[in-house]
C-alpha positions in Angstrom: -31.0 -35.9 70.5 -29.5 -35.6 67.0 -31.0 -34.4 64.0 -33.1 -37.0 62.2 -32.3 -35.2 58.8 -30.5 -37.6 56.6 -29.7 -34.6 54.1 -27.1 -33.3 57.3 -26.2 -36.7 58.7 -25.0 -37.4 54.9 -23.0 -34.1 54.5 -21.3 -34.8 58.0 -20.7 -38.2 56.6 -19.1 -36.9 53.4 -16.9 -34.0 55.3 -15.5 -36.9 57.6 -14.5 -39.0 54.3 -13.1 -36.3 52.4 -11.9 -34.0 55.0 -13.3 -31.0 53.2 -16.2 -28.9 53.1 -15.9 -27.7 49.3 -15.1 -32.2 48.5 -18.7 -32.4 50.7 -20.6 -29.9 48.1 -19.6 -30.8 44.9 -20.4 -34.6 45.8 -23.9 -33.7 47.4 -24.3 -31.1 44.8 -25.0 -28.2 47.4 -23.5 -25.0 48.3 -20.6 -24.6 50.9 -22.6 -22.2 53.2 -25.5 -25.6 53.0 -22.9 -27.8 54.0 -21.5 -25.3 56.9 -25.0 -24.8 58.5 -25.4 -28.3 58.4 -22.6 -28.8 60.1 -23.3 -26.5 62.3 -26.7 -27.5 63.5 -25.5 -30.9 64.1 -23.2 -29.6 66.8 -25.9 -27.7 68.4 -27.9 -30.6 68.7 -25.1 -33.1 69.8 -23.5 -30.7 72.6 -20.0 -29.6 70.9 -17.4 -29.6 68.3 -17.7 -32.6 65.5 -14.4 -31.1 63.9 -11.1 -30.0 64.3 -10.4 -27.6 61.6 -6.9 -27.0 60.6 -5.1 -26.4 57.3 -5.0 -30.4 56.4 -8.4 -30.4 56.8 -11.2 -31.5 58.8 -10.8 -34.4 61.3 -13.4 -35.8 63.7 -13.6 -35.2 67.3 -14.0 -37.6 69.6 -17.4 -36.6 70.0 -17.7 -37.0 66.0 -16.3 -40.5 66.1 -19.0 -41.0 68.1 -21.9 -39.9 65.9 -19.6 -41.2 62.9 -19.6 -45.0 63.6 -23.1 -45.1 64.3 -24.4 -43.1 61.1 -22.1 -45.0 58.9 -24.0 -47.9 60.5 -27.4 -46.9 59.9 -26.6 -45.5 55.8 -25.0 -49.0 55.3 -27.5 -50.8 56.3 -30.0 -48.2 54.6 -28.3 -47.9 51.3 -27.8 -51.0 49.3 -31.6 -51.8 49.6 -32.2 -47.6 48.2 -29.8 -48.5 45.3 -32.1 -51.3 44.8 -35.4 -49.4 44.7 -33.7 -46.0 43.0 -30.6 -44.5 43.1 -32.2 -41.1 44.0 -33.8 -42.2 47.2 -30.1 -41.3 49.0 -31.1 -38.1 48.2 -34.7 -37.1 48.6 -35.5 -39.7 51.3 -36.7 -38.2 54.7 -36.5 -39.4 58.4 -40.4 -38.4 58.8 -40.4 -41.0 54.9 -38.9 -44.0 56.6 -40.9 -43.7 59.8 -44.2 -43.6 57.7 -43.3 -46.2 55.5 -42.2 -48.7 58.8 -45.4 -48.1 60.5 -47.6 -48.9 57.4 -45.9 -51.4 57.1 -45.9 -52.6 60.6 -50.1 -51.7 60.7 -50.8 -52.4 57.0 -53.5 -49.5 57.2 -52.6 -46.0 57.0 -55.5 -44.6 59.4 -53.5 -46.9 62.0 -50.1 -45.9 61.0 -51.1 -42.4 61.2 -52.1 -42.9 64.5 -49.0 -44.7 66.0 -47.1 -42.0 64.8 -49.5 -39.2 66.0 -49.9 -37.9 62.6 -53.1 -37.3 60.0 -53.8 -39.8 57.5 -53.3 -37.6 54.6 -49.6 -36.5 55.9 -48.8 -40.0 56.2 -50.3 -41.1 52.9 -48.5 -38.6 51.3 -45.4 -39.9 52.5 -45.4 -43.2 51.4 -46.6 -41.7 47.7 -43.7 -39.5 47.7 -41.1 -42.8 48.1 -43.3 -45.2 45.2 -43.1 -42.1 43.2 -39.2 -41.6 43.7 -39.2 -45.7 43.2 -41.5 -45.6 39.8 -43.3 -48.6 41.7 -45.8 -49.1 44.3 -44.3 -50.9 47.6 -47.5 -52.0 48.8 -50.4 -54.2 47.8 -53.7 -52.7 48.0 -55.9 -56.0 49.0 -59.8 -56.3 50.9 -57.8 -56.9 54.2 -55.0 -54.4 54.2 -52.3 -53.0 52.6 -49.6 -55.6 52.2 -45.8 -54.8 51.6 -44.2 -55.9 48.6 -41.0 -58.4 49.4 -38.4 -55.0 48.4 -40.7 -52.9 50.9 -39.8 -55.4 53.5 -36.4 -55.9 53.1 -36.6 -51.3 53.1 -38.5 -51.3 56.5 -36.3 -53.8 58.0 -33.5 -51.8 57.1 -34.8 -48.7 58.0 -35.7 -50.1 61.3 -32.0 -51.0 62.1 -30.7 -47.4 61.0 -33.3 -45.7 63.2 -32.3 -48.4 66.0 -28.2 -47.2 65.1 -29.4 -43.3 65.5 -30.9 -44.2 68.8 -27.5 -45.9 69.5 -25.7 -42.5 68.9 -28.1 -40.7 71.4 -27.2 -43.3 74.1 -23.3 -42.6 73.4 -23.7 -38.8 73.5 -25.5 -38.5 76.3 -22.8 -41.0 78.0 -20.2 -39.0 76.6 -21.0 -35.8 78.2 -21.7 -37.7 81.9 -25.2 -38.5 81.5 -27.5 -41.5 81.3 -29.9 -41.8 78.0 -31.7 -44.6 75.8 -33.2 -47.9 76.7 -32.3 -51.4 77.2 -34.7 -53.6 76.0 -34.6 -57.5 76.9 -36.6 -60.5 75.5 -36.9 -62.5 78.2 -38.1 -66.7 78.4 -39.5 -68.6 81.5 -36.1 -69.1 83.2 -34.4 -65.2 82.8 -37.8 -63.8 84.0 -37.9 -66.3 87.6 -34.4 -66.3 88.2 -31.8 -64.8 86.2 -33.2 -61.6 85.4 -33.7 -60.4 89.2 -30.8 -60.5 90.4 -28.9 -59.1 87.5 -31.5 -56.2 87.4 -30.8 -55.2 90.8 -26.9 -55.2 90.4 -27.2 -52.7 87.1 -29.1 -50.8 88.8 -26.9 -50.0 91.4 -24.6 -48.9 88.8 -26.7 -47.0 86.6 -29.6 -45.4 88.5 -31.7 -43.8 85.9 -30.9 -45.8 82.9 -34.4 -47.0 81.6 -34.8 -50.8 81.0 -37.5 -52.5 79.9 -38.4 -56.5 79.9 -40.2 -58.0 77.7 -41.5 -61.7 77.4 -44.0 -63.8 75.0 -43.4 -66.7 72.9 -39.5 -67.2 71.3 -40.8 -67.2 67.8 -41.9 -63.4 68.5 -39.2 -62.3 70.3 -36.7 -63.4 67.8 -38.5 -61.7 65.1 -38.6 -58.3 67.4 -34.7 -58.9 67.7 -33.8 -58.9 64.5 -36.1 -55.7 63.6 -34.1 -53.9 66.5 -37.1 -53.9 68.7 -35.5 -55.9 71.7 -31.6 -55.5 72.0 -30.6 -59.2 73.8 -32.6 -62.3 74.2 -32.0 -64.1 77.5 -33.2 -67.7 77.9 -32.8 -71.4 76.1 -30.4 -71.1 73.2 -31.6 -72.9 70.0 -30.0 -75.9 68.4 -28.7 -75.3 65.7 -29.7 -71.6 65.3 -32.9 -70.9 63.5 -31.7 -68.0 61.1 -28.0 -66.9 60.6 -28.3 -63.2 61.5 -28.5 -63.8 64.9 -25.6 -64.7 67.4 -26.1 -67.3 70.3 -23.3 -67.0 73.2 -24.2 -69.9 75.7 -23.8 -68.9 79.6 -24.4 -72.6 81.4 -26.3 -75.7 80.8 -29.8 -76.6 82.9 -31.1 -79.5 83.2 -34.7 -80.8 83.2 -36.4 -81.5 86.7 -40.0 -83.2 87.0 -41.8 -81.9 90.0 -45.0 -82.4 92.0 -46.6 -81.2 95.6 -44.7 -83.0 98.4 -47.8 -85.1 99.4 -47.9 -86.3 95.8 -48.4 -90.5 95.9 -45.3 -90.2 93.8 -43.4 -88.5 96.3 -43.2 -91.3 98.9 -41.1 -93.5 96.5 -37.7 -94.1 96.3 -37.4 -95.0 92.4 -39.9 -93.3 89.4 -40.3 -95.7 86.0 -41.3 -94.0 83.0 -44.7 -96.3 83.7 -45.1 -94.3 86.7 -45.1 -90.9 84.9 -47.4 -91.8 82.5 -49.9 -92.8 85.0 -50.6 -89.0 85.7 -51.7 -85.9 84.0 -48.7 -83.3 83.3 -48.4 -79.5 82.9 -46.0 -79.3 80.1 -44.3 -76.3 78.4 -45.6 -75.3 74.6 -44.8 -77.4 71.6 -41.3 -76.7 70.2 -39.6 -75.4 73.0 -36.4 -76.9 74.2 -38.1 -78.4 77.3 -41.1 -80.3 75.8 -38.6 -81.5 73.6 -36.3 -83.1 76.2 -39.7 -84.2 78.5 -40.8 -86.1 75.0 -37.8 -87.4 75.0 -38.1 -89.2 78.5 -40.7 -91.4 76.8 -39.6 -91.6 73.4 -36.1 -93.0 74.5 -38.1 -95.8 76.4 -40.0 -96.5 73.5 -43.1 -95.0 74.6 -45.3 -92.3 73.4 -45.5 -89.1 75.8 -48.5 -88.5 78.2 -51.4 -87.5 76.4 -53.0 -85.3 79.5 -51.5 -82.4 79.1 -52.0 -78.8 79.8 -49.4 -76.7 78.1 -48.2 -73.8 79.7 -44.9 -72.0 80.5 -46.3 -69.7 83.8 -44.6 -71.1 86.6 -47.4 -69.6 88.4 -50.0 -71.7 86.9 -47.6 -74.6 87.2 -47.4 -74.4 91.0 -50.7 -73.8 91.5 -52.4 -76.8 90.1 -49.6 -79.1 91.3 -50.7 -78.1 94.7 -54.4 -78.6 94.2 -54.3 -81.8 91.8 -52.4 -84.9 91.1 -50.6 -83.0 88.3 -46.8 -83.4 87.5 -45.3 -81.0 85.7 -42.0 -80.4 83.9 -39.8 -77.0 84.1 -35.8 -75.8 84.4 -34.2 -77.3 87.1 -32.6 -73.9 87.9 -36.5 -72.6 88.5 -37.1 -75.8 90.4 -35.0 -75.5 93.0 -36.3 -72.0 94.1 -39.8 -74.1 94.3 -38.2 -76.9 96.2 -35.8 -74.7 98.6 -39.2 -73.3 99.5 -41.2 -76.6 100.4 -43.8 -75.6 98.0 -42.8 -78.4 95.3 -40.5 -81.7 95.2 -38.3 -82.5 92.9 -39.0 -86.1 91.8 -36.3 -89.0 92.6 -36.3 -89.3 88.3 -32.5 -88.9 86.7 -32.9 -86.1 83.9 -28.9 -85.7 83.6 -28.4 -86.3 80.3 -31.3 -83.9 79.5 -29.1 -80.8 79.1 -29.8 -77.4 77.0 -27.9 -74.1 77.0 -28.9 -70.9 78.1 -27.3 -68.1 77.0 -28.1 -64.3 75.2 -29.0 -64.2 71.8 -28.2 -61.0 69.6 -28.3 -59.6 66.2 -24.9 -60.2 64.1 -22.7 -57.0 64.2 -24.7 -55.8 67.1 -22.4 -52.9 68.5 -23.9 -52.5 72.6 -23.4 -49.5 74.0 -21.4 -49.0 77.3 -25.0 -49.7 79.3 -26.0 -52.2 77.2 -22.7 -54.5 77.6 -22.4 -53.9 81.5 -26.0 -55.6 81.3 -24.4 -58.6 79.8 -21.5 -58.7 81.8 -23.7 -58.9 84.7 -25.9 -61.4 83.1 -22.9 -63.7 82.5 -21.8 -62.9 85.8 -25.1 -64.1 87.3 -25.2 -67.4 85.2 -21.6 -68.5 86.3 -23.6 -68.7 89.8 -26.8 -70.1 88.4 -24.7 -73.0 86.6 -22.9 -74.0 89.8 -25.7 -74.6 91.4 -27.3 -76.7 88.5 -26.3 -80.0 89.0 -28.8 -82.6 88.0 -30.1 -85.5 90.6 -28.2 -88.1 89.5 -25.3 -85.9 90.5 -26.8 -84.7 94.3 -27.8 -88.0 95.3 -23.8 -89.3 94.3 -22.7 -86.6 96.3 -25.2 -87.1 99.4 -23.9 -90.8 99.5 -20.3 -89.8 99.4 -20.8 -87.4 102.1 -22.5 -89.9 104.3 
């Protein structure tokens, strides 16, 4: 793991830019020998040489272009919000500073932040004094309920969260870089990824990399894209929105699925060879949550006849839940017809004889803008666009099986 001192991750920073040691002191304002055992240290902890030395200079090794890129990340993103707050800051601020200062602000209670970190209150109190004193101004708002951060607190701990997420980065490199496996992929995953994409892609990583650690993670979109853009998740796999809800976030589509409205094969429904909308709303539905992309396009099934959607509903997005009370009720319910046909292929559900073709959304990965993956981390993707190519083969909507069933008999 590399040092988490900023003091020697800016010295290496400054040696690489000016290609000299004695440049490095005078513009940090520290001896040569400080800059030396800096340097020095650093190598220790990253396996090897940074540096060539030779009489033109000092030039980074591969091994140093590795740590480079990624700490020249994390001080850009740090350093326009420190010259904000004070100058000074790119000097005195501490690693252990940043990480106090994200979890109070993460907690908004320093007993809790002190225990997320595994610290005592008073050590992480202090820390947080020590950067509103450097600031001359407090970053938090002592209230009744908590202690709120100020709007330029924010936009520090969100930028401190992407520089610690850029060192991580660097560990993940290293350890590839001398033949090993290190870090953690994290993935935000919706309803579809989770039943049918995910899977299959997991398996065929792993068989490539055996001990990387990867961890899924799922919950409602509005909290996943807010963990993305704090570098808590590193992809988002699922329904892409239209347009995009924030403009630090890329959307790459992968395929386009298409609704499907299902029920239990004994369902009265089932027996029929045409479905109005006057039949649907004759029954109660299991429906996704308000403002996802597939309420949306099941609204739009009644909207576009000029009539308003079901009113007995139970909203939910487990498939699980789904299934289960479609067998054991009159229920319909409306999900991905990439999920559905894992249902139907089973015999457990029936996909309704109701054309939803020109109810279409993408699903595709979502990332931060100027997210760099690491080698891991885009396999994972290339396997996950692998996997869709397959998934959106397969995903043709009814109106489009039943033309090819008559043509084939």
């Amino acid at each position: 793991m590399i040092s988490r001192n900023l003091r020697h991750l800016r010295l290496f920073v400054a040696v690489a830019e000016l290609k000299s040691v004695t440049q490095a002191s005078e513009r940090w304002h520290v001896s040569q020998p400080a800059v030396t055992q800096a340097l020095n240290k650093l190598e220790a902890e990253t396996g090897g040489a940074l540096f060539e030395r030779s009489r033109n200079g000092f030039f980074p090794t591969p091994r140093g272009e590795i740590l480079l890129r990624r700490v020249e990340s994390a001080f850009g993103l740090l350093d326009p919000v420190l010259a904000t707050i004070s100058p000074r800051l790119r000097i005195s601020l501490t690693y252990a500073q940043l990480q106090a200062l994200v979890a109070v602000s993460e907690t908004e209670n320093f007993t809790l932040a002190a225990r997320q970190l595994g610290l005592a209150q008073p050590t992480v109190h202090r820390a947080v004094t020590q950067i509103e004193q450097e600031a001359a101004r407090s970053l938090f708002e002592r209230t009744a309920f908590g202690i709120l951060p100020t709007r330029l607190c924010q936009a520090l701990t969100q930028a401190a969260r992407l520089a610690i997420y850029e060192l991580d980065q660097a560990d993940a490199e290293l350890a590839e870089f001398d033949g090993g496996e290190a870090g953690l992929i994290v993935i935000g995953a919706m309803p579809l990824a989770r039943s049918v994409l995910l899977p299959t892609a997991l398996v065929r990583f792993r068989q490539q990399y055996r001990e990387m650690a990867v961890r899924v993670v799922d919950g409602p979109y509005p909290g996943m894209l807010s963990e993305l853009r704090r570098g808590s998740l590193d992809i988002l796999v699922g329904a892409l929105r239209e347009p995009a809800p924030i403009d630090d976030i890329v959307q790459e589509a992968l395929f386009d699925d298409r609704l499907a409205l299902l029920s239990r094969p004994d369902h009265p429904l089932a027996a029929q060879s045409v479905i109005s909308v006057e039949d649907l709303l004759g029954y109660p539905w299991v429906v996704p949550h308000s403002g996802t992309p597939t309420r949306a396009q099941f609204e739009t099934i009644f909207s576009s006849a000029g009539r308003q959607p079901p009113s007995r509903l139970i909203e939910s997005g487990s498939l699980l839940l789904m299934r289960g009370l479609l067998l054991e009720s009159d229920h319909l319910c409306c999900i991905s017809h990439v999920q559905a046909r894992t249902e139907c292929d089973r015999g457990l559900l029936l996909q309704l004889p109701f054309d939803t073709d020109e109810l279409v959304r993408p699903i595709g990965l979502t990332f931060r803008a100027g997210w760099r993956p690491t080698n891991p981390q885009r396999k994972m993707i290339e396997i996950l666009t692998e996997v869709a190519a397959l998934l959106g083969e397969g995903s043709r909507g009814f109106g489009e099986r039943q033309a090819a069933g008559a043509t084939s008999g």
